[in-house]
N, CA, C and O atoms as CSV, one atom per row, in Angstrom:
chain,resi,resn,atom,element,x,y,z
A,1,UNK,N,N,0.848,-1.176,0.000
A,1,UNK,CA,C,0.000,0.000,0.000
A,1,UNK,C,C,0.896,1.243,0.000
A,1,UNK,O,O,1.839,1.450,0.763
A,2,UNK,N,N,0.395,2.122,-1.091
A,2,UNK,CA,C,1.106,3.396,-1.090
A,2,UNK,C,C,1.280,4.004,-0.088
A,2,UNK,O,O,0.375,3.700,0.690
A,3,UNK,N,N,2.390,5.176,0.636
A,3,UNK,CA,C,2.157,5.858,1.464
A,3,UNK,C,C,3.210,7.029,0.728
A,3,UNK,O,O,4.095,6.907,-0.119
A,4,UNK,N,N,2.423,8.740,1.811
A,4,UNK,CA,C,3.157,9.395,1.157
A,4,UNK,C,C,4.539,9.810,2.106
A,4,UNK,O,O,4.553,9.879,3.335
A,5,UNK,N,N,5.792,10.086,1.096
A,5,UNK,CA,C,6.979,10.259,1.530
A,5,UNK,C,C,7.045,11.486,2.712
A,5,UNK,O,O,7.558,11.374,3.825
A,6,UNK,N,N,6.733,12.046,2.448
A,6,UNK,CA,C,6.558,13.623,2.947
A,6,UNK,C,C,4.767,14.000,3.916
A,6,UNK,O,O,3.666,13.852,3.387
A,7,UNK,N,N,5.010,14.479,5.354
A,7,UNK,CA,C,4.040,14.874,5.577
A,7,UNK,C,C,3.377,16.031,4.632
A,7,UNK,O,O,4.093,16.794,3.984
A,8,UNK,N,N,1.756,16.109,4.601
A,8,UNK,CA,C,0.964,17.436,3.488
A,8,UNK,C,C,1.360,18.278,4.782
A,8,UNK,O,O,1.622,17.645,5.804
A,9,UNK,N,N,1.422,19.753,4.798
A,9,UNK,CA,C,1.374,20.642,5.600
A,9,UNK,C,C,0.070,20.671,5.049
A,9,UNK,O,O,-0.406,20.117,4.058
A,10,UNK,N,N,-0.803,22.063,6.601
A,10,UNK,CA,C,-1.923,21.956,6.915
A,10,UNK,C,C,-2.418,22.631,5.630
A,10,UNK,O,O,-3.426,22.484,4.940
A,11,UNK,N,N,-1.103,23.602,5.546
A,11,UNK,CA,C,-2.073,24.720,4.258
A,11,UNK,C,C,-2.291,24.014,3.391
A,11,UNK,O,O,-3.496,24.032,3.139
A,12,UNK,N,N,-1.548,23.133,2.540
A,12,UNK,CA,C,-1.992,22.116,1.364
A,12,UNK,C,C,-3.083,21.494,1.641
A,12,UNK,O,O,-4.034,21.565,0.862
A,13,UNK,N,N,-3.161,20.675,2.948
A,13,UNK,CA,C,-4.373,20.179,3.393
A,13,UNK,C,C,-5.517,21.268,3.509
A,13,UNK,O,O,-6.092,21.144,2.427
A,14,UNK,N,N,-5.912,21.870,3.933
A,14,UNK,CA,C,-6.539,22.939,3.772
A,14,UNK,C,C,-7.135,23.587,2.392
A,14,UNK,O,O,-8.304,23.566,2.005
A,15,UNK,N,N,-5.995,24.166,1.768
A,15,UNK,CA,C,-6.519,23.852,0.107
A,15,UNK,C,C,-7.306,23.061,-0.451
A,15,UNK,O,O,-8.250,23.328,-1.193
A,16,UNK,N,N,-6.817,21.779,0.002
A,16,UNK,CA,C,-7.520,20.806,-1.126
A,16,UNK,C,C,-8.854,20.511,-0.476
A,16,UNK,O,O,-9.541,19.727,-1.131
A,17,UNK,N,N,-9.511,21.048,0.911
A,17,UNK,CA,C,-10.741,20.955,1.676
A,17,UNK,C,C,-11.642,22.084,1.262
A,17,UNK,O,O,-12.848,21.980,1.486
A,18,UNK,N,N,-11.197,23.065,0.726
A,18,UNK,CA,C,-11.551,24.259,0.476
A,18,UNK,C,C,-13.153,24.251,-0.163
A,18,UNK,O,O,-13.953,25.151,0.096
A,19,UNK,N,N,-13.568,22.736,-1.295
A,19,UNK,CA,C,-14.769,22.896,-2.202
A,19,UNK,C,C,-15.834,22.411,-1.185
A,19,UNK,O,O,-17.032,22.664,-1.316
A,20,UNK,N,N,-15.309,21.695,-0.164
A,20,UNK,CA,C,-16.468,21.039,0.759
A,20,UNK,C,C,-16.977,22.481,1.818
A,20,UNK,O,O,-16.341,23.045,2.708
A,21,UNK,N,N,-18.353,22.748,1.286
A,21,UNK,CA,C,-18.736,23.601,1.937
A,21,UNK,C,C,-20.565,23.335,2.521
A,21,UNK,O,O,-21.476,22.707,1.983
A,22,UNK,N,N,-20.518,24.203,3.943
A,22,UNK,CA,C,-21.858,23.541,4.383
A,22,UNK,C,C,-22.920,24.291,3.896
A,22,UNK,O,O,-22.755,25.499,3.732
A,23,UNK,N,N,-24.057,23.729,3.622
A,23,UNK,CA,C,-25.235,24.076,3.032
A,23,UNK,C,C,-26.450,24.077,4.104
A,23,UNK,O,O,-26.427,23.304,5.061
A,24,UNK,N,N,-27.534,25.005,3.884
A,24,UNK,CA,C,-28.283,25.042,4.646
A,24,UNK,C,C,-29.254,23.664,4.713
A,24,UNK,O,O,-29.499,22.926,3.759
A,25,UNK,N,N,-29.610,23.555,5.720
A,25,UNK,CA,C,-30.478,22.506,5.603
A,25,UNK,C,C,-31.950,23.013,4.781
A,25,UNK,O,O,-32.321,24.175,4.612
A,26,UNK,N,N,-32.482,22.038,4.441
A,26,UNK,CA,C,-34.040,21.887,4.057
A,26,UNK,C,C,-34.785,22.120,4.827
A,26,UNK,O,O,-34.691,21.370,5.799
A,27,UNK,N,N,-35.634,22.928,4.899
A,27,UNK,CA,C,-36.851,23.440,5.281
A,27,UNK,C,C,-38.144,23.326,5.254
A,27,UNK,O,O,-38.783,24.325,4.924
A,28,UNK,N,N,-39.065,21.733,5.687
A,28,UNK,CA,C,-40.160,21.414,5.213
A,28,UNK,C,C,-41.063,22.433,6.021
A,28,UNK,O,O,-40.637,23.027,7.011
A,29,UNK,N,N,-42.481,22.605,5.469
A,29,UNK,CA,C,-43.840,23.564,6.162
A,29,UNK,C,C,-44.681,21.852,6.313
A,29,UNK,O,O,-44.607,20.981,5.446
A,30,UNK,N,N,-45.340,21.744,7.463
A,30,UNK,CA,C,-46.254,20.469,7.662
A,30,UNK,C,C,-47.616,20.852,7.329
A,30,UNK,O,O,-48.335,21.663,7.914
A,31,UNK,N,N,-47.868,20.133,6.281
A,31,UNK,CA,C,-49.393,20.315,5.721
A,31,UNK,C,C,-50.191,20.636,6.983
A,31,UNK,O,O,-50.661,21.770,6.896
A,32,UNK,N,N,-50.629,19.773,8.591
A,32,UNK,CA,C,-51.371,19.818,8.948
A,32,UNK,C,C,-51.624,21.018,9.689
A,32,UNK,O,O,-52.660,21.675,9.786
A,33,UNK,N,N,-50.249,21.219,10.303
A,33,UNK,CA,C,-49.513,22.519,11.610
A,33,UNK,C,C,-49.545,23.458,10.721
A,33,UNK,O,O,-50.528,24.171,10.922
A,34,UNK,N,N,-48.800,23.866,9.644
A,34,UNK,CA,C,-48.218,24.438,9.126
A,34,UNK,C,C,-47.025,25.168,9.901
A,34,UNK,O,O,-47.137,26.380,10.090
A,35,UNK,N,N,-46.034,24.581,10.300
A,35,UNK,CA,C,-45.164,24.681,11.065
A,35,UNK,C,C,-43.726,24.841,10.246
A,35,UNK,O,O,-43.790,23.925,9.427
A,36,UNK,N,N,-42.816,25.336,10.097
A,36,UNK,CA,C,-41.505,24.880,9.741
A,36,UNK,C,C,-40.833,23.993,10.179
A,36,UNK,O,O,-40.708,24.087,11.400
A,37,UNK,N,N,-39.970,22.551,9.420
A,37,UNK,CA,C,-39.128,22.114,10.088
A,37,UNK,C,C,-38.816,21.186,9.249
A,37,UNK,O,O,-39.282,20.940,8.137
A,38,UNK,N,N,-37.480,20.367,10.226
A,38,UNK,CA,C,-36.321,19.586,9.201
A,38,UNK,C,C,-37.249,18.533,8.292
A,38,UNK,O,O,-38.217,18.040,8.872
A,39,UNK,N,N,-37.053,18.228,7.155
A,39,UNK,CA,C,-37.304,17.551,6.846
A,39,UNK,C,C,-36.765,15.661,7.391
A,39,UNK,O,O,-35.577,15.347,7.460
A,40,UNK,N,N,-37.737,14.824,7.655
A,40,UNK,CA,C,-37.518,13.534,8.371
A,40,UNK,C,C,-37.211,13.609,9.528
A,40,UNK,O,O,-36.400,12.797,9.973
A,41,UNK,N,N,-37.669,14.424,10.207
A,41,UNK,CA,C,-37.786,14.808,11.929
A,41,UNK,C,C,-38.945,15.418,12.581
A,41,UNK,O,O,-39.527,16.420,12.166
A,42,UNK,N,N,-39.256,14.714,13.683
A,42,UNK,CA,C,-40.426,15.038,14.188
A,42,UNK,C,C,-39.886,16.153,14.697
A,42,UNK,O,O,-38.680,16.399,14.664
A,43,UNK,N,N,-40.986,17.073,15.324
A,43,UNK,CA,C,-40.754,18.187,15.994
A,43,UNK,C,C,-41.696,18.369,16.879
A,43,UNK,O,O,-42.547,17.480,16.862
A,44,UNK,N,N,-41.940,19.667,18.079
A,44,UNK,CA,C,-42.828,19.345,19.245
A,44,UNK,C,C,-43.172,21.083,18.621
A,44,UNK,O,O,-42.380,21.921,18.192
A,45,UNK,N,N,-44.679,21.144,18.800
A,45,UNK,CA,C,-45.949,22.025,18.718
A,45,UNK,C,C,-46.722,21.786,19.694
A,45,UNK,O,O,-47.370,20.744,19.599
A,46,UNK,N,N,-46.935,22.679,21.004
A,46,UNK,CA,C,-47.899,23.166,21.796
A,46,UNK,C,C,-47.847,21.498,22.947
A,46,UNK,O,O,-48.923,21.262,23.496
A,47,UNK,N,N,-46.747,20.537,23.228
A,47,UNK,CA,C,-46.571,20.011,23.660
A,47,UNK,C,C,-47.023,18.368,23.101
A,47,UNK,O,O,-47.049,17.305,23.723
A,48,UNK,N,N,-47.316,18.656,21.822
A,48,UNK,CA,C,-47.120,17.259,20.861
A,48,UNK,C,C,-46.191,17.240,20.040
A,48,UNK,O,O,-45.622,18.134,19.413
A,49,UNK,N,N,-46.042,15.866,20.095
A,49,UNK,CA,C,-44.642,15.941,18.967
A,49,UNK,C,C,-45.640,15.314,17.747
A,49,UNK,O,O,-46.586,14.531,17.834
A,50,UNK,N,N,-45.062,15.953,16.627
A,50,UNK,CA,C,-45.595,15.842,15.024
A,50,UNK,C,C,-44.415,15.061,14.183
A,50,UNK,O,O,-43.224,15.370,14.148
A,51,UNK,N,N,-45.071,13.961,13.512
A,51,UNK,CA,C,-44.378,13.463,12.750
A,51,UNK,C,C,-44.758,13.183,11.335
A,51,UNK,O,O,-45.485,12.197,11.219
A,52,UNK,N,N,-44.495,13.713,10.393
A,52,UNK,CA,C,-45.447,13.164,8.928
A,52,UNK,C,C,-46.842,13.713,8.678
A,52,UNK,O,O,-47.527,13.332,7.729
A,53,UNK,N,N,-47.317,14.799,9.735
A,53,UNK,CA,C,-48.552,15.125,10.134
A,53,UNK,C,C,-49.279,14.311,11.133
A,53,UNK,O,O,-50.176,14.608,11.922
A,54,UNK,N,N,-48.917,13.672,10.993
A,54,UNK,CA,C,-49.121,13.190,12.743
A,54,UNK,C,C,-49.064,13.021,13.986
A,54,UNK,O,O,-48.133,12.287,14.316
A,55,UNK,N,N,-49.929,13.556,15.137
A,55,UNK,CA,C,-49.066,13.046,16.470
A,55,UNK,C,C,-49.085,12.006,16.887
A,55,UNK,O,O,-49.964,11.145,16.849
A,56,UNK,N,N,-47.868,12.016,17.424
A,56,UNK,CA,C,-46.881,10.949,17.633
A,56,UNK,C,C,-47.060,10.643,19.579
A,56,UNK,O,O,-47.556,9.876,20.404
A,57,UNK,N,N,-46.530,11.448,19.484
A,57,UNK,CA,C,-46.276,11.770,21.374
A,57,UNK,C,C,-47.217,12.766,22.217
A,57,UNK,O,O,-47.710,13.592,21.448
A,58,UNK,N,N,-47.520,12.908,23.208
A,58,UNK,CA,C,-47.744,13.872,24.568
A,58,UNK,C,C,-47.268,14.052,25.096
A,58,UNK,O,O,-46.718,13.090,25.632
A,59,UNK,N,N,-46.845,15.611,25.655
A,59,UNK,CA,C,-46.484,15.416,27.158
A,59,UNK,C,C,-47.371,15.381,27.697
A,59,UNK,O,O,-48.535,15.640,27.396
A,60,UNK,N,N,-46.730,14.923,28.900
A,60,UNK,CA,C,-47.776,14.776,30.175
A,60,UNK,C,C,-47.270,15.324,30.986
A,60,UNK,O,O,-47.795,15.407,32.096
């Protein structure tokens, strides 16, 4: 297995990381709530948790 001769210094390393950049996440609205939120995650409204338009959970 190849290996390289020479450690990369950080700046080279760095460079070549440069195109990976973070993106905002997705932003679903829930048909039922009309609520904002991640898409494939439940979320909690007025002490139910909503999933898919559905509740899921209570607090109690």
């Amino acid at each position: 297995m190849a290996h390289p001769k020479r450690r990369a210094s950080s700046t080279r390393r760095d460079k070549r990381r440069t195109h990976y950049k973070a993106t905002q996440p997705t932003v679903a609205t829930c048909p039922t709530t009309g609520e904002p939120h991640l898409y494939h995650r439940a979320y909690w409204l007025e002490g139910k948790l909503y999933y898919k338009g559905q509740v899921i959970m209570e607090k109690e």
